[in-house]
C-alpha positions in Angstrom: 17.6 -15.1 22.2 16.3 -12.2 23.1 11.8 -11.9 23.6 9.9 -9.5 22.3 7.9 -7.2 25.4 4.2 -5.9 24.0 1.9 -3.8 25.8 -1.5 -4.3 25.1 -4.5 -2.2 25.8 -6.9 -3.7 27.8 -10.0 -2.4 25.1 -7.5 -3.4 22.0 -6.7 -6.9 21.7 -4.8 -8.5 19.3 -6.6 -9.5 15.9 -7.5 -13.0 16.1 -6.5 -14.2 12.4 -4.8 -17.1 10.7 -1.1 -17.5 10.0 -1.3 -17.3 6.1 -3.5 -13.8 7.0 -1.1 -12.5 9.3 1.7 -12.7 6.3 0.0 -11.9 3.8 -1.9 -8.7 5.3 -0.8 -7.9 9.3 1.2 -4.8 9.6 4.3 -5.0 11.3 5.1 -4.0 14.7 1.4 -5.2 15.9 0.6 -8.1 18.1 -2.0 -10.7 15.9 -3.8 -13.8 17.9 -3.1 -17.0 15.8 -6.1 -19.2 16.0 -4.6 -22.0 14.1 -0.9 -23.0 13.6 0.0 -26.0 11.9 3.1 -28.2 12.8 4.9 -31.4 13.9 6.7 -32.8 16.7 10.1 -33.9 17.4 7.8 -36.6 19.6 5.1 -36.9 18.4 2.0 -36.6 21.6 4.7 -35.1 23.6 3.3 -31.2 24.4 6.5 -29.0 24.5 8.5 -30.8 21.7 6.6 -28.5 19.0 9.6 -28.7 16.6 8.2 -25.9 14.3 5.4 -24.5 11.9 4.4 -26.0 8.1 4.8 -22.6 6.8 1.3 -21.9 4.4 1.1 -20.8 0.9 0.3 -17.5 0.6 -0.3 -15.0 -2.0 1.3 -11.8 -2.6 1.8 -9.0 -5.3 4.9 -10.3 -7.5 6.6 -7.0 -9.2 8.5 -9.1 -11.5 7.8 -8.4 -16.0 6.7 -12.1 -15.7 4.0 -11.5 -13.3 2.9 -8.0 -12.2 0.1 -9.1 -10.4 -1.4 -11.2 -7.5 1.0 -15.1 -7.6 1.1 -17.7 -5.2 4.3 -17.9 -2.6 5.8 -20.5 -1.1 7.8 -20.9 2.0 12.0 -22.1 1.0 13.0 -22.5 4.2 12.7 -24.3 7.6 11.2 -22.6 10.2 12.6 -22.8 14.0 11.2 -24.8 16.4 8.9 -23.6 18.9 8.8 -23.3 22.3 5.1 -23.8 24.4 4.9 -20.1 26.4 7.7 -18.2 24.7 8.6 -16.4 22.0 10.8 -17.3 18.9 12.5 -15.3 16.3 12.9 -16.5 12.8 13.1 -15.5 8.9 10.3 -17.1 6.8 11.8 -16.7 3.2 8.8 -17.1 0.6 9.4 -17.5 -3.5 6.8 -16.9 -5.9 5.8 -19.8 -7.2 4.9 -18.4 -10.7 7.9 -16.8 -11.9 10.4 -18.4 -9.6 12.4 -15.1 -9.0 10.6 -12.6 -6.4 11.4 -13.3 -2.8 9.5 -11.9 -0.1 11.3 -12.2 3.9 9.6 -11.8 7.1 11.3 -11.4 10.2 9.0 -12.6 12.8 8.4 -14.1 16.5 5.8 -16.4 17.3 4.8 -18.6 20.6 1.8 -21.7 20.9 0.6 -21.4 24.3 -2.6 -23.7 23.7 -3.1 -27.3 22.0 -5.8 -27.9 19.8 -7.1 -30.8 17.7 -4.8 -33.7 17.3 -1.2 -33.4 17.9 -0.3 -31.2 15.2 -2.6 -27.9 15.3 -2.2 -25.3 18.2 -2.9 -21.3 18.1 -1.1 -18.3 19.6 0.9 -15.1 19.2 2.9 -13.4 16.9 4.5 -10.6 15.8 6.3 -9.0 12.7 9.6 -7.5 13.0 9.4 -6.3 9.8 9.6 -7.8 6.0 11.8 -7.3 2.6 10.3 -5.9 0.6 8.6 -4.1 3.2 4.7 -4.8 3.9 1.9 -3.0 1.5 0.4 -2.9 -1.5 3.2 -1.6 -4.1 3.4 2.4 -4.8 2.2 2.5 -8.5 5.1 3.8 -10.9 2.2 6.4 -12.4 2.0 7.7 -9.0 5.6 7.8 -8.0 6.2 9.8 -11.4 2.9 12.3 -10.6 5.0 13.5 -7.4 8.1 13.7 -9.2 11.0 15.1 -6.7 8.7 14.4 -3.6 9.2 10.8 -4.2 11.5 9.9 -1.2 8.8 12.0 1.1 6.2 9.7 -0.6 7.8 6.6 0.3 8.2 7.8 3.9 5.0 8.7 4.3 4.0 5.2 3.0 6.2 3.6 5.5 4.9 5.2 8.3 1.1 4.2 7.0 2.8 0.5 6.7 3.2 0.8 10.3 0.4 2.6 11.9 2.1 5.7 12.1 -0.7 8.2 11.0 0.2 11.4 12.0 3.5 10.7 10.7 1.9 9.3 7.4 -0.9 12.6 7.1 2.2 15.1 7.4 4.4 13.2 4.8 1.5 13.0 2.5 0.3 16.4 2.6 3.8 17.8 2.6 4.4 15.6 -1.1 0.5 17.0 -2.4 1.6 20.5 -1.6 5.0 20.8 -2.7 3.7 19.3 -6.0 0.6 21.3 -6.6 1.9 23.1 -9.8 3.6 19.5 -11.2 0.2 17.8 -10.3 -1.9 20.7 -11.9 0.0 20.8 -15.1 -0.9 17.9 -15.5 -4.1 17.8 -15.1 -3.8 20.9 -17.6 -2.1 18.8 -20.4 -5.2 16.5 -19.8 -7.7 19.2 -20.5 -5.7 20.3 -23.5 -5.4 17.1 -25.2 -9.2 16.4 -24.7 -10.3 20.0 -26.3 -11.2 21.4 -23.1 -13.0 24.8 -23.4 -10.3 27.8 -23.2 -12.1 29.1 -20.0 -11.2 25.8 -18.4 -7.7 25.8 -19.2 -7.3 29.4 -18.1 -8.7 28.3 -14.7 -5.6 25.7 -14.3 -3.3 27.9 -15.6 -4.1 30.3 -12.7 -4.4 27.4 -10.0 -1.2 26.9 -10.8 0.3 30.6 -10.4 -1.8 30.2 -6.8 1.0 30.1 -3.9 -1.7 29.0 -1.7 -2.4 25.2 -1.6 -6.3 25.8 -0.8 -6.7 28.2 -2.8 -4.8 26.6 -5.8 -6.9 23.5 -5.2 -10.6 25.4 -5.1 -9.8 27.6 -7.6 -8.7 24.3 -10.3 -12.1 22.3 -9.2 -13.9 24.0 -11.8 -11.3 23.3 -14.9 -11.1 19.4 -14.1 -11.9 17.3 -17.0 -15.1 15.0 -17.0 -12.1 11.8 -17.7 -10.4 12.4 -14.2 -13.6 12.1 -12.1 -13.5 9.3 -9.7 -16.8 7.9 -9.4 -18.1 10.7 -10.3 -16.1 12.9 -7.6 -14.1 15.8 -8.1 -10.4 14.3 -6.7 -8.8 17.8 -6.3 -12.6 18.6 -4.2 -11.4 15.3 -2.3 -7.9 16.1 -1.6 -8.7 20.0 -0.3 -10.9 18.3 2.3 -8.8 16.0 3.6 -5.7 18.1 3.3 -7.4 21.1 5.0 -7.4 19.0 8.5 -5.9 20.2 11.0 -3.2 17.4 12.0 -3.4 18.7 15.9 -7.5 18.3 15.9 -7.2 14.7 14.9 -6.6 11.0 16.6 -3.7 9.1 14.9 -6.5 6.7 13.8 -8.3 9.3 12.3 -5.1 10.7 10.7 -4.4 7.4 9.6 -7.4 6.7 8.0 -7.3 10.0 5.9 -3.7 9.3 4.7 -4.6 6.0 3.3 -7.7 7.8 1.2 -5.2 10.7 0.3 -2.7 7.7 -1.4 -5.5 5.8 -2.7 -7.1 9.0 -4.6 -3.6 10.6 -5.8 -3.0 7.0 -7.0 -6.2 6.9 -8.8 -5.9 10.5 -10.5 -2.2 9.8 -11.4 -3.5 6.3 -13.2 -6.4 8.9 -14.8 -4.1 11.3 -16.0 -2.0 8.5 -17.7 -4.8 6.5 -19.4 -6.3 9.6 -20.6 -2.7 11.1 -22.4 -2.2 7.4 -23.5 -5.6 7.1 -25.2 -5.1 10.5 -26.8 -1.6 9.2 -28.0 -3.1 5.9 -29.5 -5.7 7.9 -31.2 -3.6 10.6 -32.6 -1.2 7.3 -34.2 -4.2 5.7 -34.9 -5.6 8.7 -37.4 -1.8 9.0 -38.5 -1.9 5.5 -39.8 -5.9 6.1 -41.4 -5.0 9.4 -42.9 -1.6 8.4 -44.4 -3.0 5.0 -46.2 -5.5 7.0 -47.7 -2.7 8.8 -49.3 -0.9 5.8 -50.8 
């Protein structure tokens, strides 16, 4: 079986963390300090016959109709043994718990190198391989249908984030914001529309939108945004021409990666904005049909 080699910087050393948290929320591809793996052994009091890890429960997003949300997971299978010193490869396989159906796999090494309490609790290292489905937070659907035909760069882009790739990630992301300026202005347009935005504001999207230029589209639209798509009171297009208007060769891939995570987190927020607000319009328009046509009868 063939061991994992990691190089570590001497200033950058591995995240000290517990085994549930290193499932639940350690990228992949990055060392992670366990300070406390549970077990048993094959002997029990005998060091080195470490026959292998009680996998925790955990929780994770579940995608599935019955859940959508936050569940418990359990472990389904046996882990390997482990070896004191050296690293072992194995596939945790975890079930939700709640729905019985969703089933998340990690692919993952690990080694104990020191003994703690009792004869059934050491810590050490390990690593992720990778996991199905892979790690992060899932892409809303609002979102994926905001960028429309930029989806596959999306996902990309989120894959590289997934793995600390963020200069990778930054390109991806600003690639899918520009190439969908005119989609993501219209509708913000439709927006403005349905809540009776002045005609001077419309006409101001209307001409972002003819804008072949991404900054200018974007400073030029800041002024026709409707009050409903504010984030905390922010303008998110204002938000998005900042960050976008790095230069990618000026920046650290930390930095980099800390912008692409705020670029997804705002273009998530605006696309769940942009749907509430033409859903609400929608329920009221059917709610008033219902009013007006009763009166009728």
């Amino acid at each position: 079986m063939l061991e994992p080699e990691f190089t570590t910087p001497e200033d950058s050393l591995p995240t000290e963390i517990s085994f549930g948290e290193f499932l639940e929320s350690h990228p992949p591809n990055q060392l992670a300090r366990i300070i406390k793996i549970e077990g048993w052994y094959s002997i029990p009091g005998q060091v080195g016959n470490f026959q292998g890890i009680i996998a925790p429960e955990i929780q994770l997003h579940c995608s599935h109709d019955l859940c959508n949300g936050v569940r418990f997971f359990r472990c389904t299978t046996k882990p390997a043994s482990l070896i004191r010193g050296k690293f072992v490869n194995d596939y945790l396989t975890y079930r939700c718990w709640n729905c019985q159906k969703t089933e998340k796999v990690f692919s993952v090494a690990v080694r104990w190198d020191k003994l703690l309490e009792g004869p059934i609790l050491v810590s050490g290292d390990a690593i992720k391989f990778g996991e199905i489905p892979p790690f992060g937070p899932p892409t809303p659907a609002r979102l994926i249908k905001l960028i429309g035909p930029d989806r596959d760069a999306f996902l990309s882009g989120r894959r590289c984030e997934n793995q600390g790739l963020g200069i990778g990630a930054f390109v991806y992301y600003r690639r899918v914001v520009e190439n969908q300026k005119v989609r993501i202005l219209q509708e913000i347009r439709k927006v403005a529309i349905k809540v009776g935005a002045k005609s001077a504001a419309i006409k101001i999207l209307e001409d972002a939108e003819k804008e072949v230029q991404f900054t200018k589209a974007m400073e030029m639209a800041k002024p026709g945004l409707p009050e409903s798509l504010l984030i905390d009171g922010h303008n998110p297009l204002g938000l998005l021409h900042s960050a976008l208007s790095e230069g990618v060769h000026a920046m650290s891939d930390e930095e980099c990666l800390r912008l692409a995570g705020s670029i997804r987190v705002v273009l998530g927020e605006l696309s769940e904005r942009i749907a509430q607000a033409l859903k609400d319009e929608v329920e009221l328009k059917n709610a008033l049909t219902t009013l007006m046509n009763r009166n009728k009868s």
